[in-house]
C-alpha positions in Angstrom: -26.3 -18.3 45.6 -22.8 -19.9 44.4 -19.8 -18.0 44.5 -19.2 -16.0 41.6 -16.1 -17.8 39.4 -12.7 -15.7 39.7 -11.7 -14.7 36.0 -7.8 -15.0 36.0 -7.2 -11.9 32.8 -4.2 -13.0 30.6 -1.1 -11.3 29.8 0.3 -13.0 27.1 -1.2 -10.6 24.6 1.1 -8.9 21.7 2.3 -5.3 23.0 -0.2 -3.8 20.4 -2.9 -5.1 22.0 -2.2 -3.9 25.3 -1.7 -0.5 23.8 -5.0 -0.5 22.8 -6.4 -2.2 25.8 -8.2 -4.3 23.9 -8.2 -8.6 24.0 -5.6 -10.4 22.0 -6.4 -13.9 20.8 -3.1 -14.5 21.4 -2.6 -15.9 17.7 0.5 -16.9 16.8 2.9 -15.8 14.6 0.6 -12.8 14.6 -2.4 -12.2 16.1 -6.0 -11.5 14.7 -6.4 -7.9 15.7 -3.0 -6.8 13.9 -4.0 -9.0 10.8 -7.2 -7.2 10.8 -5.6 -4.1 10.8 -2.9 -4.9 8.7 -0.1 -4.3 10.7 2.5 -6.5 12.1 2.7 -8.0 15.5 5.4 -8.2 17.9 5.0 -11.6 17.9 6.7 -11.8 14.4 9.5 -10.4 15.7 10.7 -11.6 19.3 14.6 -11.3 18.4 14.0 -8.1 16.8 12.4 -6.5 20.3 14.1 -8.5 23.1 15.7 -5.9 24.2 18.3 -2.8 24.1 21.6 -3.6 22.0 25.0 -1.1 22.0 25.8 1.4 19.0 28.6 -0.1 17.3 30.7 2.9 17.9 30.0 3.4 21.3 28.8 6.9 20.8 25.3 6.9 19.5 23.5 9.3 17.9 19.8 10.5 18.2 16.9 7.5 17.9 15.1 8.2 15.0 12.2 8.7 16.1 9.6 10.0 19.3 7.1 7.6 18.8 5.9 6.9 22.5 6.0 3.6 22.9 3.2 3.7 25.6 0.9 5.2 23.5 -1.4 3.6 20.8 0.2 2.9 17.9 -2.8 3.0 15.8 -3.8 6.2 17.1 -0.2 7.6 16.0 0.4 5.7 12.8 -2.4 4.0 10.9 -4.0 7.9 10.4 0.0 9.1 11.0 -1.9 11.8 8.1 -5.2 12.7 8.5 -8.0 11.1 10.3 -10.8 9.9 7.9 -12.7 13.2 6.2 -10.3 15.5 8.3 -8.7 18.7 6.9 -5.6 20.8 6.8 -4.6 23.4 5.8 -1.5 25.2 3.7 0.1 28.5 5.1 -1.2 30.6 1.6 -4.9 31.3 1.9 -5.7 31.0 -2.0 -5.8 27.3 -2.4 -8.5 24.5 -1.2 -10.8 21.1 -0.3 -11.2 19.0 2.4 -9.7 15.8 1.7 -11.2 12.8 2.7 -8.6 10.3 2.0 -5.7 10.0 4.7 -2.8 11.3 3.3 -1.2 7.4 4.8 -1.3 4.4 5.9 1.5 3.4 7.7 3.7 0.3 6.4 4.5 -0.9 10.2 4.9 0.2 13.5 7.9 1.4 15.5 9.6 -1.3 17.3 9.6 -0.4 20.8 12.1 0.0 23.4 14.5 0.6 20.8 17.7 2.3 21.0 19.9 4.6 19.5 21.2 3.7 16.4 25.2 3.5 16.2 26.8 6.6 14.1 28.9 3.8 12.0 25.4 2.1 11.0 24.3 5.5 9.9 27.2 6.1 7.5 26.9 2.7 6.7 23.9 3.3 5.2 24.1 6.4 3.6 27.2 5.0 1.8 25.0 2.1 1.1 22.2 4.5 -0.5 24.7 6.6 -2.4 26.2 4.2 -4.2 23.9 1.3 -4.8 20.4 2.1 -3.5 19.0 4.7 -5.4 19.8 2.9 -8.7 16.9 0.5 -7.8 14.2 3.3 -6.9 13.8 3.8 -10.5 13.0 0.8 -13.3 12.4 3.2 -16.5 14.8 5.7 -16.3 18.3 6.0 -15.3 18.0 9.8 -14.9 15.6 9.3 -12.1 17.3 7.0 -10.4 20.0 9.7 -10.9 18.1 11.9 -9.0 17.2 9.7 -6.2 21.4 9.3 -5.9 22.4 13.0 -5.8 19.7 15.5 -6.3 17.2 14.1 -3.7 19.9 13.9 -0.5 21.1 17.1 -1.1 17.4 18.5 -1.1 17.5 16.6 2.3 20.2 18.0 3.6 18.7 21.3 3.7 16.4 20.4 6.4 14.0 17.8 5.9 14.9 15.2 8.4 11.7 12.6 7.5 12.8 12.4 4.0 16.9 11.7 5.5 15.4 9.3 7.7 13.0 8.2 4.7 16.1 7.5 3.1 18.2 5.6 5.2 14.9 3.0 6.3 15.2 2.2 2.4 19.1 1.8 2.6 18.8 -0.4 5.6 15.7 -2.1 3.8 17.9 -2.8 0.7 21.3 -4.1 2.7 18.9 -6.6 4.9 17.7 -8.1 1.7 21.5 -9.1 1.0 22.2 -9.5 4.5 19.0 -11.1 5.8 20.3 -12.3 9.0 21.9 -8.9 10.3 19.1 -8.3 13.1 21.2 -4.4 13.5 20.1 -3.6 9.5 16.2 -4.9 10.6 15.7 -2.6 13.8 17.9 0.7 12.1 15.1 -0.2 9.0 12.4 -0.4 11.8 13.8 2.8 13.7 14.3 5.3 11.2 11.1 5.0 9.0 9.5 4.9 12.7 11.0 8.4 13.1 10.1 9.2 9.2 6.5 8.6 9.9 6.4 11.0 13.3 7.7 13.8 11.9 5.8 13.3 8.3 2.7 13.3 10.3 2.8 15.9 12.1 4.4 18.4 9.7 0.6 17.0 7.9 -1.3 17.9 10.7 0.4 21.2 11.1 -0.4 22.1 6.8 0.6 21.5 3.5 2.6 24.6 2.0 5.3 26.0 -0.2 8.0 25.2 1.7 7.2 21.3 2.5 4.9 20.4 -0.1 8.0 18.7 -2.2 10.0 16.9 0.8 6.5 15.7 1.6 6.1 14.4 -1.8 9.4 12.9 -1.5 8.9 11.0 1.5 5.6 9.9 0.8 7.1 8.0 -2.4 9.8 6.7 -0.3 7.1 5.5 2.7 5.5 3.4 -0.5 8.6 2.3 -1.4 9.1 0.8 1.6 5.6 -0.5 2.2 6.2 -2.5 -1.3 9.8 -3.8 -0.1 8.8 -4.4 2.8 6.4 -7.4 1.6 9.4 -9.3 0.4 10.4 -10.2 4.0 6.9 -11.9 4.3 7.6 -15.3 2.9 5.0 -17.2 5.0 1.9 -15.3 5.3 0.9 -14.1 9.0 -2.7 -16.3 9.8 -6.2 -14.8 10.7 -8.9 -16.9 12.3 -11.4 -17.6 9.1 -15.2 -16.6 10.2 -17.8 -18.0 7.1 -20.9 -16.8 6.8 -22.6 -19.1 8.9 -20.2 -18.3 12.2 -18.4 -20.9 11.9 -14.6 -21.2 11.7 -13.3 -22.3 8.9 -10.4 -24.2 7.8 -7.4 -23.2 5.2 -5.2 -25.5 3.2 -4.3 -28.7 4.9 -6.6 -27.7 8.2 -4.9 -24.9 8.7 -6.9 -21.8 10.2 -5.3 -19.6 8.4 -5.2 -17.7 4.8 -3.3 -15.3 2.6 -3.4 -12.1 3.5 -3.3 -9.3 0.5 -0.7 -6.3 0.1 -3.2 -3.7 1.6 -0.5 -1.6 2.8 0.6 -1.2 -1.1 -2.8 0.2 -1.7 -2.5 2.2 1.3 0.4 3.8 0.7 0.4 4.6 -2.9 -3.2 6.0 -2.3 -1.0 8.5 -0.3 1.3 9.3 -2.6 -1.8 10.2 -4.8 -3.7 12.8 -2.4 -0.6 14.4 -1.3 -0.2 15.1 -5.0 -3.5 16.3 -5.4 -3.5 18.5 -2.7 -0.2 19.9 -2.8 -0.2 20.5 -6.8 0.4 24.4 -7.1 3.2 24.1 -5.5 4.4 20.8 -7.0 4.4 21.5 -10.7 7.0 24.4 -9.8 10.0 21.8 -8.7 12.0 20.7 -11.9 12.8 17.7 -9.8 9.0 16.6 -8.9 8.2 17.5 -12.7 11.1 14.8 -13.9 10.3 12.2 -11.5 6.0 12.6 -12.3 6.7 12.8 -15.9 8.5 10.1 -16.4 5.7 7.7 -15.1 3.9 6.2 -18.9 0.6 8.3 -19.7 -2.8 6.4 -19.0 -5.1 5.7 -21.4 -8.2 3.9 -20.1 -10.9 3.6 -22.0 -13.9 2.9 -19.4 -16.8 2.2 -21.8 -14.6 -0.1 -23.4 -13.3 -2.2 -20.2 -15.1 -5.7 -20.8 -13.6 -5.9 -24.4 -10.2 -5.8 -23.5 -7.7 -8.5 -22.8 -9.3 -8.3 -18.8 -12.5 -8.2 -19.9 -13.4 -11.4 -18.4 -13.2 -10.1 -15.4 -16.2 -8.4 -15.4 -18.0 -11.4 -16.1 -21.1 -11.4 -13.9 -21.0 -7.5 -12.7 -24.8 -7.0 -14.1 -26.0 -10.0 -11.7 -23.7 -9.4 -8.5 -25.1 -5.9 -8.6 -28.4 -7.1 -8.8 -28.2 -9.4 -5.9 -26.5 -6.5 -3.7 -29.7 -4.2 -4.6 -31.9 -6.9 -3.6 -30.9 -6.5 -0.4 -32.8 -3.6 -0.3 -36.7 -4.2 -1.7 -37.9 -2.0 -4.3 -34.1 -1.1 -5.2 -32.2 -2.6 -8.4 -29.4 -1.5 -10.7 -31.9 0.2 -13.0 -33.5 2.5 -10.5 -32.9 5.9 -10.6 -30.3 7.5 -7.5 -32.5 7.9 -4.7 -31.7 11.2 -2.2 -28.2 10.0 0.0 -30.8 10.5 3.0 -32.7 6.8 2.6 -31.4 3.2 3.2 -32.0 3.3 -0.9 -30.5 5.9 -1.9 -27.1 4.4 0.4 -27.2 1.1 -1.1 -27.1 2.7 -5.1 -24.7 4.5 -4.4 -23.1 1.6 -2.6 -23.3 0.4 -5.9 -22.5 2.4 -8.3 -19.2 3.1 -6.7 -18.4 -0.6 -7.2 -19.4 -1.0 -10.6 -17.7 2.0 -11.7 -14.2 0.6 -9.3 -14.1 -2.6 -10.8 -14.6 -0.9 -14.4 -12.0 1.5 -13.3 -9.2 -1.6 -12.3 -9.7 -3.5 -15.0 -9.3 -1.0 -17.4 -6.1 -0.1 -16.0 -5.4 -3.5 -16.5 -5.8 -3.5 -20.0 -3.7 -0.4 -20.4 -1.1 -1.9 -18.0 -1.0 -5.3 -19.8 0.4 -2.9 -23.0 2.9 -1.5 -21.1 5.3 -4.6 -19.5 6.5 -3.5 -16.5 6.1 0.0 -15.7 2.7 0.0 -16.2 2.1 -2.4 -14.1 3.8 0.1 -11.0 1.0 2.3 -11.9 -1.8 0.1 -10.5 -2.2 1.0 -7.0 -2.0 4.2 -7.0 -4.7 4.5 -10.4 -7.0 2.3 -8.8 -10.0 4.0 -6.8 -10.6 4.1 -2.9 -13.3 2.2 -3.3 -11.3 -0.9 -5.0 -9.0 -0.5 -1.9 -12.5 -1.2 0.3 -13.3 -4.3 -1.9 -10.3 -5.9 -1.2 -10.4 -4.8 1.9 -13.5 -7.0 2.2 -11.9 -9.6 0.3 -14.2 -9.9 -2.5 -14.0 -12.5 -4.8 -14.2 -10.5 -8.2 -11.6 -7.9 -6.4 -9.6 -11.0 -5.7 -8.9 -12.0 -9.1 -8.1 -8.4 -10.3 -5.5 -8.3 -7.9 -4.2 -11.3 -8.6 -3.9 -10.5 -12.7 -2.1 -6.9 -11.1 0.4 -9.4 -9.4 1.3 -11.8 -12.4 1.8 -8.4 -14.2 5.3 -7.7 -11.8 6.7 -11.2 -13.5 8.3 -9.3 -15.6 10.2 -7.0 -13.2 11.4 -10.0 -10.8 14.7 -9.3 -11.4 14.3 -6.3 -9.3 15.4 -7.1 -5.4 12.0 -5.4 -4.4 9.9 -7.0 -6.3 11.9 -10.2 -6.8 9.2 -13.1 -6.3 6.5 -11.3 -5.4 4.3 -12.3 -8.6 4.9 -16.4 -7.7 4.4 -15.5 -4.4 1.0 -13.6 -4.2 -0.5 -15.0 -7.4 0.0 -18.2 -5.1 -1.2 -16.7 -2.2 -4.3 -15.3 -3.6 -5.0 -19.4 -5.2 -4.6 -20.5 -1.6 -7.6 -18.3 -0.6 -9.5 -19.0 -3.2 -9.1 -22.9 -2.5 -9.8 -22.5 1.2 -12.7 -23.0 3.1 -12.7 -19.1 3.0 -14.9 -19.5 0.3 -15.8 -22.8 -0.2 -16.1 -25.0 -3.2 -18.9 -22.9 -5.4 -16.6 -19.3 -5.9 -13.5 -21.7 -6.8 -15.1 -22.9 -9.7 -17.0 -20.2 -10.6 -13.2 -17.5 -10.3 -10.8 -20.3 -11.1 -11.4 -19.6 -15.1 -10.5 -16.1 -14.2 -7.3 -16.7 -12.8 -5.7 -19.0 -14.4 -3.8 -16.4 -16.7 -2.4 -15.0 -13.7 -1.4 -18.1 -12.2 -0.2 -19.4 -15.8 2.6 -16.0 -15.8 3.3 -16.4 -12.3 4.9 -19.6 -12.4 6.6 -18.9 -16.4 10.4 -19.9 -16.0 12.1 -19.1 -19.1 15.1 -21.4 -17.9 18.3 -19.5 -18.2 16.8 -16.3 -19.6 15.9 -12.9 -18.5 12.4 -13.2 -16.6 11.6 -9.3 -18.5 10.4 -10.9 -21.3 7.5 -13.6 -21.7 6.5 -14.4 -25.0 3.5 -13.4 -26.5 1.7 -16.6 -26.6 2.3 -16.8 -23.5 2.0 -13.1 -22.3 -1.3 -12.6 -24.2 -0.5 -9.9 -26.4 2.6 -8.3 -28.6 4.8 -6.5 -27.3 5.0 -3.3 -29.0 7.7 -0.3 -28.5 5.9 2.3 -26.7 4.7 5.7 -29.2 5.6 9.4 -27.7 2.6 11.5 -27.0 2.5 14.7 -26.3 0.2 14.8 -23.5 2.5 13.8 -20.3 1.5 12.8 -17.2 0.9 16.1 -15.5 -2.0 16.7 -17.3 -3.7 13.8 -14.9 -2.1 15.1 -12.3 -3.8 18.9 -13.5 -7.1 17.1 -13.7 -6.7 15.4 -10.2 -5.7 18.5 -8.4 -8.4 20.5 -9.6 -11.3 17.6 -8.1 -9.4 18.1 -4.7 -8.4 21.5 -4.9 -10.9 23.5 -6.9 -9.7 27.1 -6.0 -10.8 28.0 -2.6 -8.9 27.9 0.5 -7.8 24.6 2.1 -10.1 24.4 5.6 -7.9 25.3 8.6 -7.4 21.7 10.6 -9.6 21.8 13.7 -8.7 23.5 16.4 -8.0 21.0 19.5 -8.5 23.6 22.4 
């Protein structure tokens, strides 16, 4: 019998990998297991991680944040909430459902091997916030942004130190995006929503009451904040090995085996915003401050039935067959068929699709109520559109695709905003790219191209020496018209929400570990 062959094991593998003691391809600028999850790689980032620097002072103060750097960061971050279908509970026993969402999905890990950062950088930043910062947090009112400037700290300042640290990750986030080469601004950005994240998620674990239900609302805005701004410092798009159908690797633009990858972590993060909401309503509506900054957001009006006639109706072009084809996966079960029990293969795959349908009805009708409302409306998207839309882009469906991609050309009109400022050239471009790679192949770029070319058409509008907030309506598609007061705000969505999460009974205790 011949000698077995040795195996010599690599260790070039990112640090996330090794973490998780699982195999890295080894994938350059970022590997395929943090594309996968959506998180970046320490392979991005070599400068950033090389090593300990010195506090500019010379006197540093606490690291923001205990995030173990041996441990798994996936295990502490990607579910820094709740696992999925896990519970908590608030300290009053008269309020209650077990929430199935996680409460977050982290924007990024913790850089590791960090340290302290300088006492200098810290007032730095906090200057930085006060006085130029929280102007941007807010697009449609200036009394918000007021908020976010003087109203907001202060609350902070009584205790909550994930919303300061919140805070000052968003400072430093802002001053790197004028100082882009200031490697201090990227790992204080890094290190303090690092130490946002620990404490956020374990004050989650631990329950949702009185006394932290509005600093948790707080910082879970800020967190999505950051998760959008974040994207801006993306300018290439991090590769992932392409696997068709047949098994085969396939190709992107110019032989490149590579494609866009899509702003899950928007999704993500907003999604949190939502269920922290939900949950933590009773105790919400009673803070003038959450009650300013959740009314102030414009009032949907979708109108489901109606979805296929509006401007974005195109988009459902095709539903009828693509559910037809998914239930004949199944013999015996097609779109027409009654719900079968949960307890069959059947009834599994209706409900499989019925919960598409009904998500890609849901997005694009908030597209055509977006497309009214330039701008703002727009904001609304990810956190309006279902968990299941989330999945389907998740699974990078073609249909899902293209709604995206119409949500992107939507922000064209905000570009002037430093955290948005791009992004609808950017990804609209991105999403083309995937469509025109071997991804797909030939067939869905013909068949999707009609469907994006309005998007594409607003994403690269130049009105020459003009403001970018306004595209003309031959152009944009429809009028725009000044927007009519109603009297219904937006916590009456927010009342009907609640009331599907928390229907009146007690909030399950979370399990007990011991």
């Amino acid at each position: 019998m011949p000698p077995r062959r040795s195996h010599k094991k690599s260790r070039a593998g990112c640090r996330r990998c090794k973490t998780r003691k699982i195999k890295c391809d080894e994938i350059h600028p970022r590997c395929g297991n943090c594309v996968k999850h959506g998180v970046p790689c320490d392979f991005e980032h070599p400068n950033v991680i090389r090593g300990p620097q010195p506090a500019l002072d010379g006197s540093p103060l606490r690291l923001p944040g205990s995030i173990d750097p041996s441990a798994s960061t996936d295990d502490q971050l990607s579910v820094a909430s709740l696992p999925r279908g896990a519970s908590y509970a608030p300290a009053t026993p008269q309020s209650s459902a077990t929430v199935s969402t996680p409460l977050y999905r982290q924007p990024g890990p913790p850089l590791p091997g960090s340290q302290p950062i300088g006492r200098l950088t810290e007032l730095r930043l906090m200057h930085h916030y006060t006085t130029h910062t929280y102007k941007t947090l807010s697009i449609t009112s200036p009394e918000i942004a007021d908020l976010w400037g003087s109203a907001i700290p202060h609350f902070a300042f009584s205790g909550s130190t994930h919303l300061v640290d919140a805070i000052l990750a968003v400072a430093a986030l802002h001053l790197r995006s004028l100082t882009p080469n200031d490697t201090e601004l990227v790992r204080a950005s890094h290190a303090y929503m690092a130490s946002c994240l620990n404490d956020y998620s374990n004050i989650l674990q631990t329950g949702i009451n009185a006394n932290n239900a509005v600093a948790l609302f707080l910082t879970s805005t800020l967190i999505a904040f950051q998760s959008t701004a974040t994207r801006i410092f993306t300018k290439d798009e991090s590769p992932f090995t392409l696997t068709t159908a047949y098994g085969e690797r396939g190709r992107g633009i110019n032989g490149a085996a590579s494609v866009y990858q899509p702003p899950l972590s928007w999704f993500h993060s907003f999604q949190g915003v939502k269920t922290v909401v939900a949950a933590s309503w009773p105790w919400l509506k009673e803070n003038d401050i959450v009650l300013t900054i959740i009314d102030s957001q414009p009032v949907l009006h979708l109108n489901f039935s109606r979805a296929s006639e509006g401007f974005f109706g195109h988009l459902l072009e095709g539903l009828d067959e693509e559910m037809a084809a998914m239930g004949s996966l199944t013999p015996g079960i097609g779109v027409q068929d009654p719900a079968p029990s949960n307890s069959s293969p059947g009834g599994e795959l209706q409900d499989s699709m019925t919960s598409t349908r009904q998500a890609y009805q849901h997005a694009v009708a908030t597209l055509n109520w977006a497309h009214t409302k330039p701008g703002k409306g727009a904001l609304a998207f990810p956190a309006t559109v279902s968990k299941r839309f989330v999945e389907l882009l998740e699974e990078r469906r073609p249909r899902a695709l293209a709604i995206l991609a119409s949500f992107l050309a939507l922000l064209k009109v905000v570009d002037n905003v430093w955290w948005l400022h791009g992004m609808a050239r950017r990804e609209v471009l991105g999403i083309v790219s995937l469509f025109n790679s071997d991804y797909f192949g030939p067939d869905i770029e013909r068949k999707w191209w009609p469907h994006l070319e309005w998007a594409v058409r607003i994403a690269l509008y130049d009105s020459g020496n003009q403001s970018q907030d306004f595209i003309p309506a031959d152009i944009w598609g429809s009028s725009w018209t000044s927007e009519q007061q109603s009297e219904i705000t937006f916590t009456t969505h927010i009342e009907m929400l609640s009331e599907l999460v928390n229907p009146g009974s007690p909030l399950p205790p979370p399990p007990n570990d011991t």
